[in-house]
C-alpha positions in Angstrom: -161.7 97.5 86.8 -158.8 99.3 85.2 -156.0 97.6 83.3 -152.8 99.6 82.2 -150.6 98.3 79.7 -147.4 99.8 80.3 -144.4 99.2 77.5 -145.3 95.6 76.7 -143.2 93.8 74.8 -142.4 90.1 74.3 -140.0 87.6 72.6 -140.3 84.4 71.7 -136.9 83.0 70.3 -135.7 85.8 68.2 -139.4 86.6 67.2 -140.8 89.7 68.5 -144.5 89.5 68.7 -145.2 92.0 71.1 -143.6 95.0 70.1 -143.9 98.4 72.6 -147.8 97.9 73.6 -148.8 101.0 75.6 -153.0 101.1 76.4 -155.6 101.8 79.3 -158.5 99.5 79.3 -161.8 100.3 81.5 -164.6 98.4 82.9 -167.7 98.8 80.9 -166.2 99.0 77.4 -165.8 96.3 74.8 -162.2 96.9 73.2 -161.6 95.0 69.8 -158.3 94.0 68.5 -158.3 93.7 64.3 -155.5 91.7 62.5 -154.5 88.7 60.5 -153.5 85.5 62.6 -149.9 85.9 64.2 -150.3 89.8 64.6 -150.0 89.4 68.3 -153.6 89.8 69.3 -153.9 86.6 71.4 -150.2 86.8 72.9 -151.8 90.0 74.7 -154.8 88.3 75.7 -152.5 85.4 77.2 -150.3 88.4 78.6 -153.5 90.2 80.0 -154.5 86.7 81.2 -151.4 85.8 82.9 -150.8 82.7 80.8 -147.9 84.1 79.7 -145.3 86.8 81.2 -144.4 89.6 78.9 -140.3 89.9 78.3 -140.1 93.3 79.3 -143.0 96.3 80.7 -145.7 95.7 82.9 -149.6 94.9 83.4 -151.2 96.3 86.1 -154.8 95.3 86.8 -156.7 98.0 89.5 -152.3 98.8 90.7 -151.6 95.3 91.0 -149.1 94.2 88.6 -149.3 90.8 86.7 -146.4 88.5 88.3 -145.6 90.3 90.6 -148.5 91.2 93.2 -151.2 88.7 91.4 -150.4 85.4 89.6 -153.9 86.3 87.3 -157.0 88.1 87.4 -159.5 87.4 89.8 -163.1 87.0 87.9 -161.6 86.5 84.6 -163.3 84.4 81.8 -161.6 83.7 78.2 -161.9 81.6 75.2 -158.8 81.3 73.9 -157.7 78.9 71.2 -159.0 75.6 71.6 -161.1 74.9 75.3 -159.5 71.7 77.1 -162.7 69.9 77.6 -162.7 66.1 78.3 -164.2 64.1 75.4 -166.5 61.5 77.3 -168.2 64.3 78.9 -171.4 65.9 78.2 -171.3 69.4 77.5 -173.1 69.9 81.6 -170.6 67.8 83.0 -167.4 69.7 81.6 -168.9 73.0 82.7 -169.3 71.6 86.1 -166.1 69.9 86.8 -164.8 73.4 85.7 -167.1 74.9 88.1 -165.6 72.7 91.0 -162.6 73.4 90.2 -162.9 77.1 90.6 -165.6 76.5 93.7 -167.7 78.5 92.3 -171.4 79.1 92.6 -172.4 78.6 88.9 -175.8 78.2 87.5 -175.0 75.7 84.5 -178.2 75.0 83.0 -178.4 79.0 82.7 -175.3 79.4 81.0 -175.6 76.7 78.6 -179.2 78.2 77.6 -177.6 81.7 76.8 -175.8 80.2 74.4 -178.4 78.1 73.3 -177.0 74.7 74.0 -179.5 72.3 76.0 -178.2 71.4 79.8 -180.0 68.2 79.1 -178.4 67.4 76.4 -176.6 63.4 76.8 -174.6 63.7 74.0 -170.8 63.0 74.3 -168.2 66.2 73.8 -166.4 64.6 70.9 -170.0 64.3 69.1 -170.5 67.8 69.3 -170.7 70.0 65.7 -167.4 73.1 66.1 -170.3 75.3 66.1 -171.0 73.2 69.7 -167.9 73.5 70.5 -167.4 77.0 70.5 -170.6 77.7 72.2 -169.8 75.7 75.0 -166.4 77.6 75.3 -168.3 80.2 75.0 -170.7 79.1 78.1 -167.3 78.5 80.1 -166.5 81.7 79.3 -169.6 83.4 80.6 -170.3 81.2 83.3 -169.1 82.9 86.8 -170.1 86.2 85.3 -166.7 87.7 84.9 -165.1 91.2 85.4 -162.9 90.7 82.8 -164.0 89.3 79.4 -161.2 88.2 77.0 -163.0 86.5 73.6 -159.8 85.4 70.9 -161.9 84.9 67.7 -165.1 83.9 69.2 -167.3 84.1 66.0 -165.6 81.4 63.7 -167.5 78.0 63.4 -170.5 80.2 64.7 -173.9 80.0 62.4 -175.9 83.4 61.8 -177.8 82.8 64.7 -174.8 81.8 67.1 -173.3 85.1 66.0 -176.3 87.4 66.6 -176.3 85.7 70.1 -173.0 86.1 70.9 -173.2 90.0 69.9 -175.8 90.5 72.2 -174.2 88.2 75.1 -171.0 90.7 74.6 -173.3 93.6 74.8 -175.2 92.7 77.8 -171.8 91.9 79.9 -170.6 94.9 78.6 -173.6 97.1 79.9 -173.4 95.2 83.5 -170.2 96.4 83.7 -167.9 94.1 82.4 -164.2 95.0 80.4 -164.1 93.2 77.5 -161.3 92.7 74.9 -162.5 91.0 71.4 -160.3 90.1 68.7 -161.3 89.4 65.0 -159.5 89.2 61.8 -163.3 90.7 60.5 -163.7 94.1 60.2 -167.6 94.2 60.6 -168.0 92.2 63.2 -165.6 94.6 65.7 -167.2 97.7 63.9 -170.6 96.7 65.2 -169.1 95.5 68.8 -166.5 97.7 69.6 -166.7 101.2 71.7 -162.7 101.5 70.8 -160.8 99.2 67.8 -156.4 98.3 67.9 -155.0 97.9 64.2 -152.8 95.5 65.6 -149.6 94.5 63.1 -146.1 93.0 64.0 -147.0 92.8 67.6 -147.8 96.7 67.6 -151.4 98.0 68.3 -152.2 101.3 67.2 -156.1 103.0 67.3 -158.0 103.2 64.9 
């Protein structure tokens, strides 16, 4: 998979929070994005996504163009903000409506247990811990085995152990062959992930 970026820039009101973004992703590379909130990180992942259309330049995914020739990625996984799972469902049963949804064949059980969450687990969404929560976004994420990779802050609410895991879920995708973009306001965490690092500031990305 191949993704160019091509003059990106986007305006929300009078705000511009994507300001000239010009890159070339490739599959089997973990790209990190480092800034504060509201530095435009996740308004390219929701470009890149095609949750949102950028105001003016392009995203081309393999020569298709976002909006154009392709509504959004196919074999795309994301955790972006906050999941939309249903509260009186058990973590299994979210995953699975979601898996119907996209008619999928998904092995569940399997991605819940990379993430260490228990598929037989009875207990209700809204009793989950955050650190639950964002595993099981996580698991959602992971769970067709995506081309495309796109992780908005996937560490916070994480324990030690939910972070070592995660680094070496984003690792493993990446060595199967998977492009992955991961953002972070934490420097150390992208430093040991990252084969290329943004600076992203004011909706401008710039290499480190």
């Amino acid at each position: 998979m191949k993704i160019e970026i091509e003059h990106v820039s986007k305006k929300i009101k009078d705000a511009l929070v994507l300001d000239d973004v010009c890159m070339t992703l490739e599959s089997g590379n973990i790209y990190g994005f480092q800034g504060v909130n509201g530095s435009g990180k996740t308004m390219l992942m929701r470009a890149v996504s095609g949750l949102m259309y950028p105001t003016s330049g392009t995203i081309s995914i393999d020569g298709k163009v976002l909006g154009k020739n392709m509504a959004f990625p196919e074999k795309i996984g994301m955790l972006i903000e906050n999941p939309a799972f249903i509260d009186s469902y058990t973590g299994y049963d979210n995953l699975k409506m979601l898996a119907s949804i996209n008619k999928g064949e998904v092995d569940i059980s399997r991605a819940l247990e990379t993430v260490g969450l228990n598929p037989q687990d009875k207990r209700k969404y809204r009793k989950y811990s955050l650190g639950m929560k964002q595993r099981l976004g996580i698991a959602c994420a992971i769970m067709e085995e995506p081309k495309l990779l796109l992780l908005d802050e996937p560490f916070n609410a994480l324990d030690k152990a939910g972070q070592e895991k995660l680094s070496e879920i984003i690792r493993d995708m990446r060595d199967k062959g998977s492009l992955i973009l991961l953002s972070s306001h934490d420097k150390d965490e992208l430093e040991n992930l990252s084969d290329v690092i943004y600076l992203v500031d004011s909706g401008r990305f710039k290499l480190k």
